[in-house]
FIMARFI-145812 format. One record per residue: residue in one letter; x, y, z of N, C-alpha, C in turn. Coordinates in pm, whole numbers, padded with zeros to 5 digits, always signed. Last residue first. Layout:
REM residues N
AXYZXYZXYZ ...
END
This chain:
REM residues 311
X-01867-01907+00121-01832-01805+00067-01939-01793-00054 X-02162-02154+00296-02018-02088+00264-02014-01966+00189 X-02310-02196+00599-02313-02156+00438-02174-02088+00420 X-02293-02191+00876-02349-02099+00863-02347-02092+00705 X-02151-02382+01052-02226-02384+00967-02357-02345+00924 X-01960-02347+01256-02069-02384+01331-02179-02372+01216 X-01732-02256+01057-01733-02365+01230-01862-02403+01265 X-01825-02091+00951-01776-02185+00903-01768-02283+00995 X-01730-01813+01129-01887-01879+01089-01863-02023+01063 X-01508-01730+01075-01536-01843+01192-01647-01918+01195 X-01329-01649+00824-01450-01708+00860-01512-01770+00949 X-01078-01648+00813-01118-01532+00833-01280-01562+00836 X-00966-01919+00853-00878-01827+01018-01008-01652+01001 X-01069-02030+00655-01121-02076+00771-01110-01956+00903 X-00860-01891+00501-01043-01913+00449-01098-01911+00588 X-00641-02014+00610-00638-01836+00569-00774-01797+00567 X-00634-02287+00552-00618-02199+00725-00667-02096+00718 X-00702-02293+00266-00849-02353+00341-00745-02271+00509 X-00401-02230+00235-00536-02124+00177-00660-02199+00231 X-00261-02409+00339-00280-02271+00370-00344-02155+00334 X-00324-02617+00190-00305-02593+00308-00310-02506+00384 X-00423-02467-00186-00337-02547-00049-00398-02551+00111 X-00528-02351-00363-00522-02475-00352-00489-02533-00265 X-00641-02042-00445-00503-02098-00335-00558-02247-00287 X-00821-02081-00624-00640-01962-00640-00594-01979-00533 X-00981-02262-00566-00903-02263-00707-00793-02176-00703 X-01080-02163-00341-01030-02322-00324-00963-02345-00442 X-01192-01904-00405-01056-01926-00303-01041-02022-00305 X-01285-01975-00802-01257-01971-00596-01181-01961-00528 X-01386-02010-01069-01262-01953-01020-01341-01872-00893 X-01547-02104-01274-01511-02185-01119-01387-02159-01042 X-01668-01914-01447-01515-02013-01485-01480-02086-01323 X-01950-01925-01375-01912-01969-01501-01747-02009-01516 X-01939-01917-01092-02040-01989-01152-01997-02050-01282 X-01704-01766-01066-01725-01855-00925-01827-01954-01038 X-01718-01525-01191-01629-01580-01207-01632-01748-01161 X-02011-01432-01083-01953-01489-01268-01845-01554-01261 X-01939-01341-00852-02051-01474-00899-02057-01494-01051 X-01789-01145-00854-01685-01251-00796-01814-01370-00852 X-01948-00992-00981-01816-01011-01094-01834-01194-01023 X-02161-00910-00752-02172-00978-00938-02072-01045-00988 X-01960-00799-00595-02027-00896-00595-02078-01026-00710 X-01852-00592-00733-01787-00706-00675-01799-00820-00632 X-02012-00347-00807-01984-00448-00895-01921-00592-00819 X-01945-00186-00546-02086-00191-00584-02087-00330-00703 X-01664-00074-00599-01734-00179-00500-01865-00248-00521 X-01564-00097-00964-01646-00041-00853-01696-00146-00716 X-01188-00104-01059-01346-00184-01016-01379-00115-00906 X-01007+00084-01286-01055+00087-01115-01221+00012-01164 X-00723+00013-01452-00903-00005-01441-00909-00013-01266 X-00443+00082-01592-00482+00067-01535-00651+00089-01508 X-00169+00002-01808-00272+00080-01847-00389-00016-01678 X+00186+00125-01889+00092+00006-01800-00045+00089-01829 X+00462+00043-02157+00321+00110-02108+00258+00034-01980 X+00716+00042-02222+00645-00071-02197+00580-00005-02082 X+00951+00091-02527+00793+00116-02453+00768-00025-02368 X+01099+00010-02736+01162+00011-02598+01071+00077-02506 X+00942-00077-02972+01030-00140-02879+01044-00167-02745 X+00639+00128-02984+00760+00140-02955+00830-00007-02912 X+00313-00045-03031+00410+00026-02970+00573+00029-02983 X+00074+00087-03299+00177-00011-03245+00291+00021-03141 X-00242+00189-03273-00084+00161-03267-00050+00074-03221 X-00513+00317-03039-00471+00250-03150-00330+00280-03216 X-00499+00326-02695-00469+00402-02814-00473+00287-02893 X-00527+00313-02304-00542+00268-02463-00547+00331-02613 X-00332+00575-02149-00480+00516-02238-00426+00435-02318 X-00022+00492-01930-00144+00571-02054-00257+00519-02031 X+00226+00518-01701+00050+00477-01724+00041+00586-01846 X+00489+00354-01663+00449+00431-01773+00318+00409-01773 X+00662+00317-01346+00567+00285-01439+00546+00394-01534 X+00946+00192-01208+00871+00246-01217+00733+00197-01378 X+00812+00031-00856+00984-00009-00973+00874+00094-01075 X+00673+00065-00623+00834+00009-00630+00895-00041-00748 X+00518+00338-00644+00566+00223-00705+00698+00173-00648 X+00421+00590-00448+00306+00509-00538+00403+00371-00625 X+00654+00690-00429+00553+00712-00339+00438+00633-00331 X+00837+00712-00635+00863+00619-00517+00753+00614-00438 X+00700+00896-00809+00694+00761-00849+00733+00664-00721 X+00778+01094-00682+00648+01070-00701+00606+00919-00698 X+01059+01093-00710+01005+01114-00598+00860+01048-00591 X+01084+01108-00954+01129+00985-00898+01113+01020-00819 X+00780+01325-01110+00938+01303-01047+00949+01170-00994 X+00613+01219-01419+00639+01261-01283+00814+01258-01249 X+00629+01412-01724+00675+01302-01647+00641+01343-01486 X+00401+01574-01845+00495+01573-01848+00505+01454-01738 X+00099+01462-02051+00126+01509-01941+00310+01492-01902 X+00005+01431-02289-00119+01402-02217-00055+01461-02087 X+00176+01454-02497+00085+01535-02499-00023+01558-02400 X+00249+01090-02533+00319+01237-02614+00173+01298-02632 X+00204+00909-02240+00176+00930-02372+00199+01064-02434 X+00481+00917-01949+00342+00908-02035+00334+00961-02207 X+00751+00859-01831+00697+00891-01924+00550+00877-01951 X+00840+00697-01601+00726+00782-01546+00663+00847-01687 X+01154+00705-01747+01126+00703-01595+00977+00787-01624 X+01244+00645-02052+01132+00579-01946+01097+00577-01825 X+01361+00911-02076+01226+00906-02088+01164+00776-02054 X+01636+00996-01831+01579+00878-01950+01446+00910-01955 X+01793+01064-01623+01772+01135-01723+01739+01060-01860 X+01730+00851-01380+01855+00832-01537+01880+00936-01628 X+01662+00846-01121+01664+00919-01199+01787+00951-01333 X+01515+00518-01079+01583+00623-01025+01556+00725-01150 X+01233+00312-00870+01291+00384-01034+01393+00499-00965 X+01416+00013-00812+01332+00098-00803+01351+00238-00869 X+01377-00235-01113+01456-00193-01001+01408-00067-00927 X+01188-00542-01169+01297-00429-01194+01338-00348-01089 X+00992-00831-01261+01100-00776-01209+01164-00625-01235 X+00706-00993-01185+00762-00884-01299+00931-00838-01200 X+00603-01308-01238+00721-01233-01147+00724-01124-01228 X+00316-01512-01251+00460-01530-01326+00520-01338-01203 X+00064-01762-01260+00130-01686-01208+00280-01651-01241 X-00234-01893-01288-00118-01828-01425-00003-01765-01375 X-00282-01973-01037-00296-01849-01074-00221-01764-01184 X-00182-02287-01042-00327-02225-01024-00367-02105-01077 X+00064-02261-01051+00005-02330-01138-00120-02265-01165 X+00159-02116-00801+00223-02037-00917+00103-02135-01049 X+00030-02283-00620-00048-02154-00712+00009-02087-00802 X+00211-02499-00536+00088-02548-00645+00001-02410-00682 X+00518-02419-00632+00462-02409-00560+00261-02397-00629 X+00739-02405-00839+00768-02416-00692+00669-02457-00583 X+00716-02440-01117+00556-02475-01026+00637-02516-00917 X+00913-02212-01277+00838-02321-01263+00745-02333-01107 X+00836-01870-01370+00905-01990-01320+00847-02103-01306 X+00884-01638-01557+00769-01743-01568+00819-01874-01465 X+00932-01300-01550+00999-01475-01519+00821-01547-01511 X+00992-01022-01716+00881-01128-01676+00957-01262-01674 X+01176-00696-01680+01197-00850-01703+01108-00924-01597 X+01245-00359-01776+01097-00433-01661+01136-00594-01729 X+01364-00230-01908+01459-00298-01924+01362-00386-01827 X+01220+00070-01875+01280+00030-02009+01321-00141-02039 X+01235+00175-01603+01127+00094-01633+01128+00060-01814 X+01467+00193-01487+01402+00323-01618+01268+00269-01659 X+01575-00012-01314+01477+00100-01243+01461+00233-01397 X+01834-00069-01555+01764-00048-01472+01707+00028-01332 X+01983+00069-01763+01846+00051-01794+01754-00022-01636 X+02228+00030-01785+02163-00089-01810+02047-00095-01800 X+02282+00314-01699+02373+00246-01814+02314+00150-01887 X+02156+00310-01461+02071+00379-01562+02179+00355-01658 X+02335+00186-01301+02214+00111-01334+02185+00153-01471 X+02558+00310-01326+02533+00210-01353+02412+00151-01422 X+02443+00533-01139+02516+00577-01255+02542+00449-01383 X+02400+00429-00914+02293+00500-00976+02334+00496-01139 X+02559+00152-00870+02553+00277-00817+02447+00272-00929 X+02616-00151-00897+02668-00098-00757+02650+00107-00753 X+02494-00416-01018+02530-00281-01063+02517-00216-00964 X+02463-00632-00869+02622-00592-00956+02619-00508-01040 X+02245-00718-00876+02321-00716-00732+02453-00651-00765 X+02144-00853-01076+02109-00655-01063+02193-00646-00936 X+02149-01120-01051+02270-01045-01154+02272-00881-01138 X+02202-01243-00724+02137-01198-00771+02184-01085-00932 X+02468-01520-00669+02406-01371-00655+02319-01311-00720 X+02446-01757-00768+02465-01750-00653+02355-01588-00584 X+02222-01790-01085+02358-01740-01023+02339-01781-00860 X+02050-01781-01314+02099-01893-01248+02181-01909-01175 X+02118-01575-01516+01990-01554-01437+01993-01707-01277 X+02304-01643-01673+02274-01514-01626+02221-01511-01466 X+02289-01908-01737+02398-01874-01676+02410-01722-01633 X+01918-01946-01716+02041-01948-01800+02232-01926-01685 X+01662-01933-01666+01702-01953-01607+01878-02036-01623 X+01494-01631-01854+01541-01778-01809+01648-01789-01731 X+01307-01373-01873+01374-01432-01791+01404-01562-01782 X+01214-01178-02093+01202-01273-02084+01297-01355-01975 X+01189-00949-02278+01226-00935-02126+01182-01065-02039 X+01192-00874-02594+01310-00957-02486+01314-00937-02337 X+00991-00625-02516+01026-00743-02636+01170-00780-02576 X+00743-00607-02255+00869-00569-02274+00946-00689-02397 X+00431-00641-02147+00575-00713-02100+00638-00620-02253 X+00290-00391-02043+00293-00441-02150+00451-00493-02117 X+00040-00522-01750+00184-00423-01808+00223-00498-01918 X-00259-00372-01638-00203-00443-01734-00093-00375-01787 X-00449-00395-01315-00321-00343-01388-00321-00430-01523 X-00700-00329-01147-00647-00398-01254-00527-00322-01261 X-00878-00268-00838-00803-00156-00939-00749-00357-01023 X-01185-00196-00610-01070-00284-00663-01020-00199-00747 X-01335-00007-00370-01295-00038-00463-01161-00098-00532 X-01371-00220-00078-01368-00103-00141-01366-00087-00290 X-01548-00384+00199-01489-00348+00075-01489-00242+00066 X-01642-00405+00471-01505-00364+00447-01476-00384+00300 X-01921-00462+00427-01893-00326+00418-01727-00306+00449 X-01899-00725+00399-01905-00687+00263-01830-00540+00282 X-01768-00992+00620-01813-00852+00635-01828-00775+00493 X-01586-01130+00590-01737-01217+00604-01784-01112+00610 X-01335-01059+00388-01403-01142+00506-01483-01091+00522 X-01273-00984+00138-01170-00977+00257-01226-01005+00352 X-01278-01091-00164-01308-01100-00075-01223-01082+00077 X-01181-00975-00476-01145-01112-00379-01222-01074-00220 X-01152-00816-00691-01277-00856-00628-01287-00958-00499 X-00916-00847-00741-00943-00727-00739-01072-00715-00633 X-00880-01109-00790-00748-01050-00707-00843-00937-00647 X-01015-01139-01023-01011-01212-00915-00992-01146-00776 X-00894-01029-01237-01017-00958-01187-01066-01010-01057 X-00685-01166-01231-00661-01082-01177-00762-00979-01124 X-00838-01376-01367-00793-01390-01224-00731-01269-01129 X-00889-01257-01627-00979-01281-01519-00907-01325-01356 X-00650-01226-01704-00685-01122-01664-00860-01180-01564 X-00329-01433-01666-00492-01407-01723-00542-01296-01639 X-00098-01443-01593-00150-01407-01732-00310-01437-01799 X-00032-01203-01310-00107-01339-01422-00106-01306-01545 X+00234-01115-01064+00139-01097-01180+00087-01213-01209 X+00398-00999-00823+00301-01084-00872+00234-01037-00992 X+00721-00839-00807+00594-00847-00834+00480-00985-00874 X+00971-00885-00594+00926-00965-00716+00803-00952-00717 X+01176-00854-00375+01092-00748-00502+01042-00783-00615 X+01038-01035-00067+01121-00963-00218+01033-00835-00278 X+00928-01127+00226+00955-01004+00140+01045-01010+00061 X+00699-01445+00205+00812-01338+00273+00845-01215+00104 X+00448-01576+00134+00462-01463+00234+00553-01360+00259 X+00510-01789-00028+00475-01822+00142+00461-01665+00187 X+00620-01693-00233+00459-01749-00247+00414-01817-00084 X+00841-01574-00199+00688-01485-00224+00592-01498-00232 X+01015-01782-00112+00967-01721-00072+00877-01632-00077 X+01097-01843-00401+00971-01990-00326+00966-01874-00224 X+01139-01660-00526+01076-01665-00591+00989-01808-00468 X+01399-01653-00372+01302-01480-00415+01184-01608-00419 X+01537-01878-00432+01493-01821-00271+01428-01718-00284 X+01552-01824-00758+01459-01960-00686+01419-01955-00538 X+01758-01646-00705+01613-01580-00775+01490-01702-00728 X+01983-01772-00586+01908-01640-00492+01804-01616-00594 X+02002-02079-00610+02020-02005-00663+01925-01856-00588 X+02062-02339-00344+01939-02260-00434+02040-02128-00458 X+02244-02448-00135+02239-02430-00248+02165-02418-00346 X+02130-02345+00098+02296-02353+00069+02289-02312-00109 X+01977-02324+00312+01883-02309+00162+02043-02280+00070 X+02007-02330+00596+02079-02358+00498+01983-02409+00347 X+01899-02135+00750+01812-02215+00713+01842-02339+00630 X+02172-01950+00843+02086-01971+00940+01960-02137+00858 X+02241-01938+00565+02331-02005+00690+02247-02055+00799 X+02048-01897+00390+02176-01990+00346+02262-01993+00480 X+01888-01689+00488+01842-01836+00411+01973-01937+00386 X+02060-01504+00570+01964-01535+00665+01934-01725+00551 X+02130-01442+00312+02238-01458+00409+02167-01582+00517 X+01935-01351+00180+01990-01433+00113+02104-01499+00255 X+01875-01100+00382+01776-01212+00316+01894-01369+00284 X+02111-00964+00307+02084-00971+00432+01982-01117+00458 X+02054-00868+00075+02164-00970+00031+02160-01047+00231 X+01796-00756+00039+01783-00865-00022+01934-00934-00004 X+01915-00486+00207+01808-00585+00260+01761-00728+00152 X+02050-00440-00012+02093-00433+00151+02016-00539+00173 X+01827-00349-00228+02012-00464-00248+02024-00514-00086 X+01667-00162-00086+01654-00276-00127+01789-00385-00177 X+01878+00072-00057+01830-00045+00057+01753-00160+00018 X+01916+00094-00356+02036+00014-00282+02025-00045-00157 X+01706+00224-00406+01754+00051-00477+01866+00010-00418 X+01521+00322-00121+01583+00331-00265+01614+00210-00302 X+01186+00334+00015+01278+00271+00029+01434+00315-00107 X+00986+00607+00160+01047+00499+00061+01179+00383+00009 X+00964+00594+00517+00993+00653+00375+01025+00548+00280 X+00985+00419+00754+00894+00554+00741+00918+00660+00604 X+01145+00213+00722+01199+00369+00759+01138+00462+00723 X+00937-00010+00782+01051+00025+00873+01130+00160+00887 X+00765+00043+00553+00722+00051+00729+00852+00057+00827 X+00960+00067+00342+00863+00144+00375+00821+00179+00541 X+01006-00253+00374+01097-00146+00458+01043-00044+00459 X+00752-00395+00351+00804-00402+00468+00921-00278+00502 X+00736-00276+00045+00678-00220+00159+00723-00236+00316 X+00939-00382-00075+00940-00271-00066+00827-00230+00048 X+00857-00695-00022+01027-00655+00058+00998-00453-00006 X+00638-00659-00167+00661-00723-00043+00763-00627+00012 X+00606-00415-00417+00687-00524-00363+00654-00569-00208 X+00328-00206-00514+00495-00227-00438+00503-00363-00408 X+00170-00004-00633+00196-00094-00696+00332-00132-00652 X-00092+00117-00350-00032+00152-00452+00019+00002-00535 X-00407+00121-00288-00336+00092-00289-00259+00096-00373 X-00668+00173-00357-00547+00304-00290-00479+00266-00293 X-00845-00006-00481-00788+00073-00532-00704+00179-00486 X-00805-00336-00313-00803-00172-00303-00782-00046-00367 X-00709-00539-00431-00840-00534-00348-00905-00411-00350 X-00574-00600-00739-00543-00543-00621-00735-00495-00560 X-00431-00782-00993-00529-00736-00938-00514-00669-00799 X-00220-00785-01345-00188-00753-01149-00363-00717-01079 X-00101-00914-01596-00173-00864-01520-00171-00877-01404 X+00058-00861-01931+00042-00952-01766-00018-00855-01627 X+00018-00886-02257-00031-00852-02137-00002-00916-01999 X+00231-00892-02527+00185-00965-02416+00126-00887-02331 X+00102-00709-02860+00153-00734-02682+00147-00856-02597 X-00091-00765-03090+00103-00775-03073+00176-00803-02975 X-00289-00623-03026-00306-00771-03019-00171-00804-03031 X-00384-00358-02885-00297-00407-02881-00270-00547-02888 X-00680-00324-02926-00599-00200-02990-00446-00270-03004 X-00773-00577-02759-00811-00554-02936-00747-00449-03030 X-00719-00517-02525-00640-00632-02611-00651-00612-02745 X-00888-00293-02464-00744-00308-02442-00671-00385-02529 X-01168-00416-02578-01113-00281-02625-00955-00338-02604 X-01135-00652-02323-01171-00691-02511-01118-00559-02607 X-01176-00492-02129-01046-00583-02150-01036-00607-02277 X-01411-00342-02145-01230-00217-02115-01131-00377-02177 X-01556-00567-02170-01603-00481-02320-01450-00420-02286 X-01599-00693-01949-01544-00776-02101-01510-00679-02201 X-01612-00518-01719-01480-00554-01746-01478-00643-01860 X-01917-00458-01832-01759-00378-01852-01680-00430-01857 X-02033-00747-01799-01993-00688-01903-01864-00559-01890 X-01995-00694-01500-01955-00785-01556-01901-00762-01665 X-01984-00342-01411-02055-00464-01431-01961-00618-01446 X-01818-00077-01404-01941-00105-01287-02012-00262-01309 X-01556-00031-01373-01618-00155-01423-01712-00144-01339 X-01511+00344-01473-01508+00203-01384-01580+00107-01467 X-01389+00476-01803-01492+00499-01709-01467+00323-01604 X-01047+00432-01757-01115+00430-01832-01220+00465-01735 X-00727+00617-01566-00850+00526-01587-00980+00523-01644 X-00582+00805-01585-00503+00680-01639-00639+00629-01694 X-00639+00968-01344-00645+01017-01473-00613+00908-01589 X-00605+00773-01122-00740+00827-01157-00757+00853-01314 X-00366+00720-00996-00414+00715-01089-00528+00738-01176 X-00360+00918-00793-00248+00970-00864-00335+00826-00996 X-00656+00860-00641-00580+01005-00706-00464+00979-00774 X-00515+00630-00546-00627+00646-00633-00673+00742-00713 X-00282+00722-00392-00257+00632-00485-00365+00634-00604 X-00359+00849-00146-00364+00907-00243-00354+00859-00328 X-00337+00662+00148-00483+00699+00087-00489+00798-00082 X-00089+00419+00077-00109+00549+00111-00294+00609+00053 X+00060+00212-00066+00125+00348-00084+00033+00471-00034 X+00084-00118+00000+00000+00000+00000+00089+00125+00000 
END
């Protein structure tokens, strides 16, 4: 979360809301249909205030009462890696495979969640936060246009001891290689560490937090609609940065990689989550399959105990 303003700073980004079912077919069907060339990967979020951060970026957030930069994030991910390999001895896993089985238990990286389906992310959005309706709010979508070669395998690059962004050691660097310009944003698809990476199309956006490269992909928007924010701004509302537009007809740039964002209405959430549930049988028992998704169900439903009808 980045804070009760987040919804304000995207607001202007966002098509009219999904007040229905149909909407979200007609903004997603438009989106895809201007851009059929793109990959899309998608992000749902409960809250539309909420901003677009990392685990491991927010936990420090809360710890130093300010944004975090890219080098306390390095700090605090080589501190991580330390902690897992001596103390847990996770010896010999590669540090993106300890990112990547840790984000699906809970712990803090900088490895965004995403899907590649957008209904699940409509999922995400609409998901239910317990047995109480009036703690909803409004949901938000993301869709980021993956990036032409930003493809993450698990090669002699990417397959390391050390993390490979762990080795660009200043500002001056990074923005050499493009990262945190949101230019150089890299999608891992990893394997099925874990039975929801399966479940929830689930794949990793990666990058760095945005600095200031003197580059037009820091925060750029569409030519005419609005000058860049500051890397201030952007830290406030993202842990790595973003390019929000409109949908447009075109083709995009190369080295573009736009995000285009939808605020779901509370009032709709209901409806959606009973389309999704009826017609694609997408449940909390389908996006978290496990052990720990019937504890999580159960720990926020007590009703359930003494059978009262389910979700």
């Amino acid at each position: 979360m980045a804070g009760p303003f987040a919804a304000d700073f995207f607001r202007e980004w966002e098509p009219e809301p999904i007040e229905s079912w149909p909407d979200f077919q007609i903004q997603v069907n438009e989106l895809t249909g201007r851009y059929p060339a793109q990959r899309l990967l998608w992000r749902g979020a409960r809250n539309a205030n909420w901003g677009v951060e990392s685990s491991l970026y927010r936990a420090l957030r809360g710890v130093r009462h300010r944004p975090p930069t890219e080098q306390e994030m390095v700090d605090a991910e080589k501190r991580i890696l330390d902690h897992a390999r001596t103390d847990w001895r996770f010896d010999g896993k590669p540090a993106i495979e300890i990112f990547a089985e840790l984000q699906h238990v809970g712990g803090p990286t900088r490895l965004l969640d995403v899907t590649e389906n957008p209904m699940f992310a409509l999922w995400f959005a609409t998901e239910p936060s317990g047995p109480d309706p009036e703690e909803e709010a409004d949901g938000r979508i993301f869709a980021f246009v993956a990036p032409d070669k930003s493809d993450i395998t698990l090669n002699q690059n990417w397959h390391t001891r050390e993390p490979l962004w762990h080795a660009l050691t200043d500002d001056a660097i990074r923005a050499q290689k493009r990262w945190g310009t949101g230019t150089w944003r890299r999608y891992w698809r990893p394997p099925v560490y874990h039975s929801r990476i399966a479940a929830q199309s689930a794949g990793f956006l990666l990058d760095g937090v945005a600095i200031d490269a003197n580059r037009t992909g820091i925060g750029r928007v569409a030519p005419g609609e609005r000058s860049r924010w500051s890397v201030e701004q952007m830290r406030q509302y993202s842990s790595m940065p973003l390019e929000l537009t409109r949908a447009r007809d075109g083709v995009l740039p190369a080295d573009r990689a736009p995000v285009f964002t939808f605020r779901v209405a509370q009032r709709a959430k209901a409806e959606i989550r009973d389309q999704l549930e009826r017609r694609y049988g997408i449940r909390t028992s389908t996006m978290y399959p496990d052990m720990f998704g019937l504890a999580r169900w159960l720990e926020k439903r007590p009703e359930e105990l003494i059978g009262s009808g389910r979700d």
